[in-house]
C-alpha positions as semicolon CSV with decimal commas, in nm:
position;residue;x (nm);y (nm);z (nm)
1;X;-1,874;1,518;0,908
2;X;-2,057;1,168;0,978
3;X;-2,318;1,276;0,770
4;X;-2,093;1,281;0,447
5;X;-1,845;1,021;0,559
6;X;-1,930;0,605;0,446
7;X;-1,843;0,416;0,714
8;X;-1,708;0,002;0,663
9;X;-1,909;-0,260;0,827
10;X;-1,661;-0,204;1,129
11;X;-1,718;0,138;1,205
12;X;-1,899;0,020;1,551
13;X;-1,606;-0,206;1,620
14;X;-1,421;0,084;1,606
15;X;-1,588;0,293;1,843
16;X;-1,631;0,037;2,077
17;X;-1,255;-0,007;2,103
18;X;-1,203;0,374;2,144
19;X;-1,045;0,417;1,844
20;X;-1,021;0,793;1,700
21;X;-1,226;0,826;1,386
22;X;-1,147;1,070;1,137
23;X;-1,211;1,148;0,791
24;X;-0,989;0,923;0,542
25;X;-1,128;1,044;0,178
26;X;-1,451;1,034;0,287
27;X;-1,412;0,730;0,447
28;X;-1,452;0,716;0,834
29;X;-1,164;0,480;0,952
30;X;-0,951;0,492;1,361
31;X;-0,608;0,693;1,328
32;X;-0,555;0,520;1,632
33;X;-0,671;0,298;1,959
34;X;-0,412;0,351;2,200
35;X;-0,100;0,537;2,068
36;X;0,049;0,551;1,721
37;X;0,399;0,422;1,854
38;X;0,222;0,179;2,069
39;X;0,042;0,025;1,771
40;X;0,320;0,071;1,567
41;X;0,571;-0,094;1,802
42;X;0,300;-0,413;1,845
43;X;0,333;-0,481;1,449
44;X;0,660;-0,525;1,451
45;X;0,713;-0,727;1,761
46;X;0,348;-0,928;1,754
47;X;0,078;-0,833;1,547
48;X;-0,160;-0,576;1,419
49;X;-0,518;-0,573;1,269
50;X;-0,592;-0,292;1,030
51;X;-0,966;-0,225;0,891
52;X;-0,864;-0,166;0,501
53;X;-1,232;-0,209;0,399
54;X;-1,267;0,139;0,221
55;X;-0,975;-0,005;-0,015
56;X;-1,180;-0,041;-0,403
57;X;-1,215;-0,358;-0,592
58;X;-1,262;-0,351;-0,986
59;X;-1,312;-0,706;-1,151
60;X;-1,153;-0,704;-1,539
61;X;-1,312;-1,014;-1,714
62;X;-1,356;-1,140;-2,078
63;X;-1,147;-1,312;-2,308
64;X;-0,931;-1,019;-2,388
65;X;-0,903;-0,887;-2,004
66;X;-0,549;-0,992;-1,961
67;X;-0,433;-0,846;-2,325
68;X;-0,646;-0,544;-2,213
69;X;-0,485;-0,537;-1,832
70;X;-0,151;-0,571;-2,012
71;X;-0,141;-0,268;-2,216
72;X;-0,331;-0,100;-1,920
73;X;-0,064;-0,163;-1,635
74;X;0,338;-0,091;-1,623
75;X;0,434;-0,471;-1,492
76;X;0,413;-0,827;-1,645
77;X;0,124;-0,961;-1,476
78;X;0,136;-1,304;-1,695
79;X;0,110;-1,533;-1,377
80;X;-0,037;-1,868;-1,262
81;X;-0,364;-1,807;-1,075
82;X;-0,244;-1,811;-0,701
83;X;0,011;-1,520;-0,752
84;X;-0,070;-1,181;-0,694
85;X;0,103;-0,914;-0,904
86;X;0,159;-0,542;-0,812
87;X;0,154;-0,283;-1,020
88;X;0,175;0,093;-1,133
89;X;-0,082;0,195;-1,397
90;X;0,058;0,534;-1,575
91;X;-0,069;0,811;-1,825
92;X;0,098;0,878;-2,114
93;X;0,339;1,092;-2,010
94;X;0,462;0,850;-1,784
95;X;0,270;1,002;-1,452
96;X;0,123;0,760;-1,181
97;X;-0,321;0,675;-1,211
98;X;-0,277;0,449;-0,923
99;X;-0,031;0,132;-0,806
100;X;-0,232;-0,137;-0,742
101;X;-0,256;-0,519;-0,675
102;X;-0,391;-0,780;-0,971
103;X;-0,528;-1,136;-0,871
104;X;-0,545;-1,359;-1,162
105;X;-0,847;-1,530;-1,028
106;X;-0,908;-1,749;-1,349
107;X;-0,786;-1,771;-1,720
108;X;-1,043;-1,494;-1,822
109;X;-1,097;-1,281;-1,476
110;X;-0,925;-1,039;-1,260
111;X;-0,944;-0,875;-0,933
112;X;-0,762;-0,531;-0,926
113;X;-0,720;-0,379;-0,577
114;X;-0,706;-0,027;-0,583
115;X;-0,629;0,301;-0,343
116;X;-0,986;0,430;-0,226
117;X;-0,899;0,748;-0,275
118;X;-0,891;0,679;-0,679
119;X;-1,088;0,384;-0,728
120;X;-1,335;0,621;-0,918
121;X;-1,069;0,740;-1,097
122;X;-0,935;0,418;-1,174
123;X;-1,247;0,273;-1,301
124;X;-1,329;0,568;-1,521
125;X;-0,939;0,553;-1,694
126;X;-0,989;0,180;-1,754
127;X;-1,336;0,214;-1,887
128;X;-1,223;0,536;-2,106
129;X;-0,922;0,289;-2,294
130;X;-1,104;-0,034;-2,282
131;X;-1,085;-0,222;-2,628
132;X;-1,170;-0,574;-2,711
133;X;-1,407;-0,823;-2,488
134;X;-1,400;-0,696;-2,189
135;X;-1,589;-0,624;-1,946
136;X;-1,511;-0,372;-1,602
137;X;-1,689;-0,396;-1,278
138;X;-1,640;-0,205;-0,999
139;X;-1,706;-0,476;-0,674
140;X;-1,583;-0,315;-0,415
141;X;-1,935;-0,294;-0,205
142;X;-1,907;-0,667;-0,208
143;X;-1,622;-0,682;-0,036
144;X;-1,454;-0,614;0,329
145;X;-1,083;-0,628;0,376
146;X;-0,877;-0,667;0,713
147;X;-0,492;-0,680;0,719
148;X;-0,341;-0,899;0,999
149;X;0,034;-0,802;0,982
150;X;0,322;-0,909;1,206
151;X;0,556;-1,179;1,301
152;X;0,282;-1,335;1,453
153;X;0,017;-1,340;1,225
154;X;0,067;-1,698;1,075
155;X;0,030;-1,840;1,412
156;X;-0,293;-1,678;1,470
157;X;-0,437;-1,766;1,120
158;X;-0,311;-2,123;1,210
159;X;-0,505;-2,123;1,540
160;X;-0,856;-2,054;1,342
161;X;-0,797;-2,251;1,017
162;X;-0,890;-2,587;1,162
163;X;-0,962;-2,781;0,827
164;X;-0,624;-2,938;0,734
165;X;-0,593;-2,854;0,392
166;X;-0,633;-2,504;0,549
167;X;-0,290;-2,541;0,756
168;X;-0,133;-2,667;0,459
169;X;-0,248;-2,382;0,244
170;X;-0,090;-2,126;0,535
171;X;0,274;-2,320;0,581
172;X;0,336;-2,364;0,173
173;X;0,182;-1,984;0,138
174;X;0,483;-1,725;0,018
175;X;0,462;-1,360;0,023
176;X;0,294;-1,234;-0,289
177;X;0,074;-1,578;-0,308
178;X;-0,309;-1,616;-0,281
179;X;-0,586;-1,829;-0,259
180;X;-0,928;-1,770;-0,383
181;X;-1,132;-1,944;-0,096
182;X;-1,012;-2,106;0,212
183;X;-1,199;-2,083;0,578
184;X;-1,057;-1,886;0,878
185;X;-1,298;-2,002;1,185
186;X;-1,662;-2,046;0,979
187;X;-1,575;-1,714;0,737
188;X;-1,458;-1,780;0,394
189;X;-1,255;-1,553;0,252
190;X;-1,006;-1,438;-0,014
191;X;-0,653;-1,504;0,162
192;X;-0,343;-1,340;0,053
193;X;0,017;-1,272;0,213
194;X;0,028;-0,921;0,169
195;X;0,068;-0,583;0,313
196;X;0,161;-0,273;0,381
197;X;0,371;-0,268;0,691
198;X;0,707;-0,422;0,597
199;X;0,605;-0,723;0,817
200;X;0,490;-1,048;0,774
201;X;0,148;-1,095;0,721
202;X;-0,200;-1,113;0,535
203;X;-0,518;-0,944;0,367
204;X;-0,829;-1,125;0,414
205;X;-1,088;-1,036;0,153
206;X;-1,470;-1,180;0,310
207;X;-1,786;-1,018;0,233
208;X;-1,914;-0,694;0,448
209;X;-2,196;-0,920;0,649
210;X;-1,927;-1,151;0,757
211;X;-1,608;-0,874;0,863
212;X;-1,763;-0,786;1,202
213;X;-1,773;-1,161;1,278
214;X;-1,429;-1,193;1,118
215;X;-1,297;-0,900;1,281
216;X;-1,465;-1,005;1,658
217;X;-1,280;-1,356;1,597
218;X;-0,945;-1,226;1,537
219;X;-0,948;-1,035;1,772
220;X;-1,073;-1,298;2,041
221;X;-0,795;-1,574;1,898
222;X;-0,527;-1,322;1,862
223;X;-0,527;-1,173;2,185
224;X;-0,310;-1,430;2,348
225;X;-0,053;-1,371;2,070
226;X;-0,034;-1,002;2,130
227;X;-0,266;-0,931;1,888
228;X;-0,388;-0,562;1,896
229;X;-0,603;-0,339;1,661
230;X;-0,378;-0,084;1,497
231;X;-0,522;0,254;1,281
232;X;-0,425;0,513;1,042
233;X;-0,145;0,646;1,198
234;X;0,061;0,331;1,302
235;X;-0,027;0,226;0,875
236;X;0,154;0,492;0,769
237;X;0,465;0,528;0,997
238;X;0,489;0,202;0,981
239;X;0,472;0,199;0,542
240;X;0,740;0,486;0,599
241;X;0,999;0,291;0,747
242;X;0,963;0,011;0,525
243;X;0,988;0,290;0,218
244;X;0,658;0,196;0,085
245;X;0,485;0,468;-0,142
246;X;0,203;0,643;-0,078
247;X;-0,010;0,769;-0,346
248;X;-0,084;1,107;-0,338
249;X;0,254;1,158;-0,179
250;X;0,551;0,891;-0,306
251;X;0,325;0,864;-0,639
252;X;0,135;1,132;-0,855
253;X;0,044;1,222;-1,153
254;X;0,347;1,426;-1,180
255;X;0,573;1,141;-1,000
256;X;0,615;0,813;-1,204
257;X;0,735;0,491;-1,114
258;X;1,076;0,537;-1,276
259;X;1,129;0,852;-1,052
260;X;0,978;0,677;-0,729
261;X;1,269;0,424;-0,750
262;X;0,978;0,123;-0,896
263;X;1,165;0,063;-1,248
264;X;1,143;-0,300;-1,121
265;X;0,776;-0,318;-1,159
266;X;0,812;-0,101;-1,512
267;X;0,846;-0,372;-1,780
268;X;0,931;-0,267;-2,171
269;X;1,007;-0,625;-2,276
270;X;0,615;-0,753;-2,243
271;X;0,516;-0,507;-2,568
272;X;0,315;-0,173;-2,565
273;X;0,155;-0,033;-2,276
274;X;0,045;0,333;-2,162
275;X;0,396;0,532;-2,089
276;X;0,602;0,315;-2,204
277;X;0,739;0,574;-2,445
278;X;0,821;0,805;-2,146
279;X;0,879;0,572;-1,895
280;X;1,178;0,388;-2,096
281;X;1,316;0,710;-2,146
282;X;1,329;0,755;-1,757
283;X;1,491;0,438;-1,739
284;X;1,748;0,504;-1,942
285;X;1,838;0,811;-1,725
286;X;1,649;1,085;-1,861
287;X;1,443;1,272;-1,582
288;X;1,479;1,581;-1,361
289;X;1,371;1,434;-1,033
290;X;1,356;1,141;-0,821
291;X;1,270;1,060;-0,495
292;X;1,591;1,001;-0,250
293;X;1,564;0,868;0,124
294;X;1,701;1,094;0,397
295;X;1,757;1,101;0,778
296;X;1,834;1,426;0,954
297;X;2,147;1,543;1,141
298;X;1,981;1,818;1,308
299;X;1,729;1,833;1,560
300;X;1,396;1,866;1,328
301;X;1,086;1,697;1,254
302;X;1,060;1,680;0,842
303;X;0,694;1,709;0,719
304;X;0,500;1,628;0,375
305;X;0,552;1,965;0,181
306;X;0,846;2,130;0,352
307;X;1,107;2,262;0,051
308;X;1,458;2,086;0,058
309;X;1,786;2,251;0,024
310;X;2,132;2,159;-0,132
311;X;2,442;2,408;-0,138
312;X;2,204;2,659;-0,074
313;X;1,970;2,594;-0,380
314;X;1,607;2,472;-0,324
315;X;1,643;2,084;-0,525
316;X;1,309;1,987;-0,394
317;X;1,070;1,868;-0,126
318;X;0,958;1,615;0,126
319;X;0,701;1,382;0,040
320;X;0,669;1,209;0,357
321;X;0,841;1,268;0,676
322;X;0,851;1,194;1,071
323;X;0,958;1,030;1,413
324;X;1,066;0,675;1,264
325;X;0,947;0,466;1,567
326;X;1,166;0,142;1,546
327;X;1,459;0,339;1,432
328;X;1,398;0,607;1,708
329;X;1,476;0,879;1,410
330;X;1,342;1,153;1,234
331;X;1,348;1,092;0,868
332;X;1,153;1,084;0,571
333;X;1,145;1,089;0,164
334;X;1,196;1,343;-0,067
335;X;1,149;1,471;-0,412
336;X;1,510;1,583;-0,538
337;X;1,696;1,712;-0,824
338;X;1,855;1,361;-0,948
339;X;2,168;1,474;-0,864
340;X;2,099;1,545;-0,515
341;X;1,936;1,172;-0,474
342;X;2,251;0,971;-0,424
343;X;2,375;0,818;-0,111
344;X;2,540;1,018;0,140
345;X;2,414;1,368;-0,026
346;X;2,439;1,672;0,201
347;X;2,086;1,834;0,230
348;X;1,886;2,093;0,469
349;X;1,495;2,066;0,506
350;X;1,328;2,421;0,602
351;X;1,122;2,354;0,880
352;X;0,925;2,694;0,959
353;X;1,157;2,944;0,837
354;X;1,483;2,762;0,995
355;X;1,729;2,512;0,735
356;X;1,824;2,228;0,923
357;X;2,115;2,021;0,845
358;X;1,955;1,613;0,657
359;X;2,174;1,339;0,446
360;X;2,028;1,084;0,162
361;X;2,038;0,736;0,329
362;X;1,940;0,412;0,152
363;X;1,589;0,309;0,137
364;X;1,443;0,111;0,267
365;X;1,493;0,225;0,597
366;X;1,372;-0,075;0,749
367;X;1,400;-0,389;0,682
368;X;1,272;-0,707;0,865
């Protein structure tokens, strides 16, 4: 499996730290350190450090990239450099390519961060409908990524930006803001308060010779705030709670953003764009399916795949399911006839041959 696997410039880290390496679409990434609720619990009460370096990076430049990115992606991403924007990016038909996250990094360039799983992908569908000047890079061996998420993270970002300006940058920074260049310790990188957690907290974009140095430094400053690395498995329990999709699971080519509950980010009043046809017609109510949060009544465990139940009729199936750590539950989401999807629906999830008794519930589930 090593053999065939890439590893990110922290795969020794890793190891050193006893984390758990498995195989992540081909990438070979820690599902955990310690324990999955342990690391989970830490992000929500201190703070976590995630390796996201297999995440892909495509650069869209040229004067017609942001005419181009607009007919290419579902959301408005007309913003002042310094905002990031995220995104769905749809066929036709309305079904999901990727969701992603744009940085406007001048009047003419563009930083897409995509799912590694479908950065391929990705770069292929935006090279096979490119029009005008533009041009399409795929950059993502130039660059590392680490998330530092938690209610602590500012303070340990403040304890290794010592320039000034650098302070300033982190107490006026908002969720959803950037900034091209700013130093944490000696490392530049590409700062922005994002993530994946439903925390507070950042991405930090540096190149791959400086994340082990990064990484090593975070580590060392954020150990007196609690500061612990988290993997795979704490990422996604912890995106569960908060009702964050997953692609592949939340989002599909057969689930669009309309049905995933993301009409927000869908955007008919900015002009044309792939699926808009489809995807208004979702929005004004026509579609089978859509996805429905649920917690169960019954003693179960709910798992990606297993078939869902209503009045004794099979109205779908989970998309992701578990042991909700902070809310000490099992729950999950689910893929459900749309007029199963509404609060306070009655439902049964099959778990190995056996119906057991699950209600829709609100998402998010958690909320900070």
């Amino acid at each position: 499996m090593e053999n065939e696997c890439r590893k990110t410039p922290l795969y020794d880290a890793h190891v050193k730290a006893g984390g758990k390496m498995i195989d992540f679409y081909g990438w070979l990434l820690p599902v955990q350190y310690s324990s999955i609720l342990k690391e989970h619990e830490n992000v929500r009460t201190r703070a976590g450090l995630f390796d996201v370096s297999h995440m892909g990076e495509i650069e869209v430049s040229g004067s017609d990239a942001f005419e181009f990115l607009q007919y290419m992606l579902t959301n408005d991403i007309t913003a002042r450099p310094g905002k990031a924007v995220y995104s769905p990016m749809c066929y036709a038909d309305g079904g999901t390519v990727d969701d992603l996250i744009v940085y406007k990094q001048s009047e003419n360039s563009f930083l897409l961060v995509v799912n590694a799983s479908n950065t391929d992908k990705d770069f292929q569908w935006l090279q096979d409908n490119r029009k005008g000047n533009v041009d399409i890079k795929n950059r993502s061996d130039e660059y590392a990524q680490i998330a530092l998420q938690g209610p602590e993270a500012e303070n340990i970002l403040r304890s290794l930006a010592t320039a000034a300006d650098a302070q300033d940058v982190l107490s006026g920074m908002k969720f959803y803001r950037y900034v091209n260049e700013i130093k944490i310790g000696d490392v530049k990188v590409m700062l922005s308060r994002t993530g994946y957690t439903g925390e507070d907290g950042f991405e930090l974009y540096c190149r791959p010779d400086d994340a082990l140095k990064l990484w090593d430094m975070l580590c060392d400053k954020g150990a007196a705030f609690g500061l612990m690395p988290a993997g795979l498995g704490a990422r996604d329990t912890l995106r569960l709670e908060a009702g964050l999709p997953l692609y592949g699971q939340e989002l599909s080519e057969t689930i669009s953003p309309v049905m995933a509950g993301l009409g927000r980010f869908v955007k008919p009043g900015k002009g044309d764009f792939i699926g808009r046809e489809a995807l208004v017609s979702q929005l004004e109510g026509n579609m089978s399916h859509m996805l429905a949060g649920f917690g169960m009544i019954d003693r179960a465990i709910p798992r990606t795949g297993y078939e869902v139940y209503h009045d004794g009729r099979k109205v779908g199936h989970v998309t992701s399911g578990g042991f909700f750590p902070t809310l000490k539950k099992n729950m999950g989401i689910a893929l459900v006839e749309v007029s199963c999807a509404g609060e306070g629906t009655d439902l049964e999830v099959l778990v190995r041959d056996r119906k057991y008794a699950a209600r829709t519930v609100k998402l998010p589930f958690y909320k900070r």
